[in-house]
N, C-alpha and C positions, 0 to 999 in steps of 0.2 A: 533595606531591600524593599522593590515595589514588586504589589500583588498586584496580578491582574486574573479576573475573575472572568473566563470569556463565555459569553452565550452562544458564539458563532458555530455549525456544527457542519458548515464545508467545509470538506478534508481540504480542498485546494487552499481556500483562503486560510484557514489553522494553519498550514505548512507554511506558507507565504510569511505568515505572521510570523511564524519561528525562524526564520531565516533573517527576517527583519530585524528582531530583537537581537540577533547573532552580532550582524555584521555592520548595523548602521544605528544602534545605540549603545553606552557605553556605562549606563547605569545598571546594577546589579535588578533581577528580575525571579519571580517565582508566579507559576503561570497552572494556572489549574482548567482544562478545556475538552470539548469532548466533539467525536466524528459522530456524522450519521454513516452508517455501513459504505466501510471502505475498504479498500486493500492496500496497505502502507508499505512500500517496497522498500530496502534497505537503498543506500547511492548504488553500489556496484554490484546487484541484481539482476539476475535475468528476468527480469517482467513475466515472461508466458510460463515458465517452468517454476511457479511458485503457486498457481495454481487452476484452479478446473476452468480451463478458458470459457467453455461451452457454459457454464454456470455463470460465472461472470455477468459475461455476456450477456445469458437471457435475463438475468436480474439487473441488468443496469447498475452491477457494482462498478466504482469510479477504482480507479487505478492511480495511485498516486505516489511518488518516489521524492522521500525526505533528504535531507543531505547526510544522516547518518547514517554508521555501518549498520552490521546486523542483517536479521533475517525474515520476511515479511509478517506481516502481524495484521489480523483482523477486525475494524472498532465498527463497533456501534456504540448505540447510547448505554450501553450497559457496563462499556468500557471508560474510566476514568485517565485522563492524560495528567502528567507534569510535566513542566519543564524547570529548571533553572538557569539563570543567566551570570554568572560571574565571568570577574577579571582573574581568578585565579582555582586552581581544582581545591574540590572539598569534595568530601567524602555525604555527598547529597542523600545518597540511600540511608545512610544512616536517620536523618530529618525524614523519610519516611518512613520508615523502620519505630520509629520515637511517637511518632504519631498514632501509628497503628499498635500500637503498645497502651498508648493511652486509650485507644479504643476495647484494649481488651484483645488483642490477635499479636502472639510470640511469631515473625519471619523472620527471615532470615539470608545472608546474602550468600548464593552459593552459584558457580560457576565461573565466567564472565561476567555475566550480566543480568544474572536471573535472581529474584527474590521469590523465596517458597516459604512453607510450612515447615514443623520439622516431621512431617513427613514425606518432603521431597517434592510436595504437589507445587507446581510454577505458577503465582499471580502475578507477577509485573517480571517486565523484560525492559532494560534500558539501555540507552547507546549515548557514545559522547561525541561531539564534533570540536575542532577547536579554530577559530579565527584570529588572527592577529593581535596571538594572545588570552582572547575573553573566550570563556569557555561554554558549550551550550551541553546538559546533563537532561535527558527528559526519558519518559520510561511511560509504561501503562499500567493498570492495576484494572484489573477483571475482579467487577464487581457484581453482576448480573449479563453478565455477556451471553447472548445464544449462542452454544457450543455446535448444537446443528448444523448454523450458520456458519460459522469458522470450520466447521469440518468439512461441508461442504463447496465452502471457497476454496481453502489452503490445502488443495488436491494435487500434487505436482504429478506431474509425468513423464516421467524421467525416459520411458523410453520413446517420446514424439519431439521432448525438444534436447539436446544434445550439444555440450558446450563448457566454458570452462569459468562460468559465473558462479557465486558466493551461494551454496544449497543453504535453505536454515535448515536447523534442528529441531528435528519434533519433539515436543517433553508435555507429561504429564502435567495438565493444567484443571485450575478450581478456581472456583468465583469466591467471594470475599462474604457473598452473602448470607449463606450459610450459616456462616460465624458472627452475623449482625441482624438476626429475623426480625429486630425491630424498627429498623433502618430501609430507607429506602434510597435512591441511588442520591438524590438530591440529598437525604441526611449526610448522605457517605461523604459527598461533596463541602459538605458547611464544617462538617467532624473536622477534615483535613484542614479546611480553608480556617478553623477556630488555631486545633492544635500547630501547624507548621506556623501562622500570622505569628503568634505569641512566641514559640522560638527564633525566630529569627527576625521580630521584631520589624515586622511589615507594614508598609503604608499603599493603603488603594491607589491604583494608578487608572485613570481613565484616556485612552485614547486621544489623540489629536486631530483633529483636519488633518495635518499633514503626516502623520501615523497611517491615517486611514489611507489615502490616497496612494503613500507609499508602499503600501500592502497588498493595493489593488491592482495596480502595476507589477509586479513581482507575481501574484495567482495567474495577472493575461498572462505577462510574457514565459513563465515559467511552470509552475504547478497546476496550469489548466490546456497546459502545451503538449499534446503526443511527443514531440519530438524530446520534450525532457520527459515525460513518461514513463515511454518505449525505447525511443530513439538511442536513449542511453542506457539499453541492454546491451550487451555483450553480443559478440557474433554466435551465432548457433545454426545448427541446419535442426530442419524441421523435418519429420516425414508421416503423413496419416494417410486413412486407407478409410473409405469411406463405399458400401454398397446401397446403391440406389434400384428402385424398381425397373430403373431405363439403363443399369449394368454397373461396373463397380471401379471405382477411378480412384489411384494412387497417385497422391502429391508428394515431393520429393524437393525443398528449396533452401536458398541458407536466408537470414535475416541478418543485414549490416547496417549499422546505423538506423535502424529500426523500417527498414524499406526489404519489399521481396524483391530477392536477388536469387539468377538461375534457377527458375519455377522449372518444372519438368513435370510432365502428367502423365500417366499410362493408365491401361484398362481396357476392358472386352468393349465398350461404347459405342454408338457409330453415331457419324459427324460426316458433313458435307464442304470444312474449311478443316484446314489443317491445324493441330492442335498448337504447334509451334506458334501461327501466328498469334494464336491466345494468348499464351506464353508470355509473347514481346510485348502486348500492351497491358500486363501486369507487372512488368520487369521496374524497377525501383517506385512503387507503388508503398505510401504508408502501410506499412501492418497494425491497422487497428480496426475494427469490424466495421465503422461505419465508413470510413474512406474505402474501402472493400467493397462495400456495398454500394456505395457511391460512383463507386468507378463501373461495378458491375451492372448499373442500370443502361449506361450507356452502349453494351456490346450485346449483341442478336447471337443470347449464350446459346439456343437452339441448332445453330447452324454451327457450333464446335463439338458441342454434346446432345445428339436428339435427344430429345425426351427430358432433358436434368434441368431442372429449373435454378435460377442465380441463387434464391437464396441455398438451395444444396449444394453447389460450387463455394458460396460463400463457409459452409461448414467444414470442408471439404477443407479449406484453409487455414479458417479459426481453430 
């Protein structure tokens, strides 16, 4: 089996990569890598109902949707990735399980997909995809993760977006560090990359030119794309209520194929153009904040809504 040891910490290209190694090589792989603050959506997710849009948003977290199930999950650098790549299913958790054994920490494999403590606290969550035959096993382990941070991404809002996409499970979660004060995340990193090399008998694998190339192509067309993003959310109506100093305006629309679809506005407001025509030149408009904004530079919002400035429309939305 080949290691690969990545530095790279864009979610887009790390997913890009995982996909790579999936479906368009056919050597066995074990892959240790990490995001800077992301939000990793499961394939058949609903993007906005996973979590705090408005948070998001203002923190410029990237939204990104891997090819496996499951249920969205928050990394930064304090969260530790794996992957595996085989031609056939093993029982992977175990090799991390064995690892962190050697380090001193009894988990344990309980749910689906969840490895805890035996006190039921959740540090790694994993999912499987499987290709033409070769199978991809990757998971995370919370090692120093900010909880803050994850608490306040993975906000869902169950009553603004409405639909019949994959909700995750909330579960009790702990960081790993705790249980390793002497360790820092990079130790955490070398511990695994020592003990998993040695069982399964690993050799470094260094990237190709055309490794490279092919991974870059796959982030454009794909993992840095809204339209794979969002687009492949699930159908949902949306509806928020938003009071401004110049009156209070209710949005009401559905998202398909990740575009607004039958926007509807109401509210005490007063306007000199009818709101309807607003309406039609938002009508299959990407829903993602900055095409929103994009679009909304272009319309003299004054004359639909006195006094409401775009970017309050724009929240109004988001």
């Amino acid at each position: 089996m080949y290691l690969i040891l990545d530095s790279a910490t864009d979610p887009a290209w790390n997913l890009a990569a995982e996909e790579y190694l999936l479906t368009r090589r056919h050597e066995p792989f074990f892959r240790l890598w990490q995001n800077a603050d992301s939000v990793i959506i499961g394939r058949h997710q609903n993007a906005w109902s996973e979590m705090d849009v408005d948070y998001v948003t203002r923190e410029h977290i990237p939204v990104i949707r891997r090819l496996t199930g499951g249920g969205a999950v928050f990394h930064d650098r304090g969260n530790v990735n794996y992957s595996f790549f085989d031609l056939k299913d093993r029982k992977f958790t175990d090799v991390i399980l064995t690892a962190l054994r050697a380090m001193g920490i009894e988990g344990q494999c309980s749910g689906r997909n969840d490895l805890t403590l035996a006190d039921g606290r959740k540090f790694s969550g994993t999912a499987i995809c499987r290709h033409k035959g070769r199978v991809l096993e990757h998971g995370t382990l919370l090692f120093n993760a900010s909880f803050e941070r994850l608490s306040a991404t993975l906000r869902p809002r169950p009553e603004k977006f409405a639909g019949k996409a994959v909700q995750s499970v909330r579960s009790r979660v702990t960081n790993l560090s705790g249980l390793l004060p002497a360790m820092t995340v990079r130790d955490f990193i070398a511990a695994l990359n020592h003990h998993i090399s040695a069982s399964l008998a690993c050799e470094p694998y260094t990237y190709t030119e055309a490794d490279l190339a092919a991974i870059a192509q796959l982030r454009a067309e794909r993992y840095a794309n809204p339209d794979w993003n969002f687009g492949a959310s699930p159908a949902c109506s949306v509806t928020n209520v938003r009071k401004f100093p110049a009156g209070l305006l209710e949005a009401h629309f559905n998202v398909n194929g990740g575009r607004i679809r039958d926007l509807h506005i109401f509210g005490d407001y007063f306007f000199t153009r009818p709101t309807e025509d607003f309406c039609a030149l938002l009508e299959g408009c990407p829903y993602d904040d900055k095409t929103i904004a994009d679009c909304l530079r272009t319309v003299a919002i004054g004359e639909y809504f006195s006094g409401i400035e775009a970017a309050e429309i724009r929240s109004l939305l988001m």
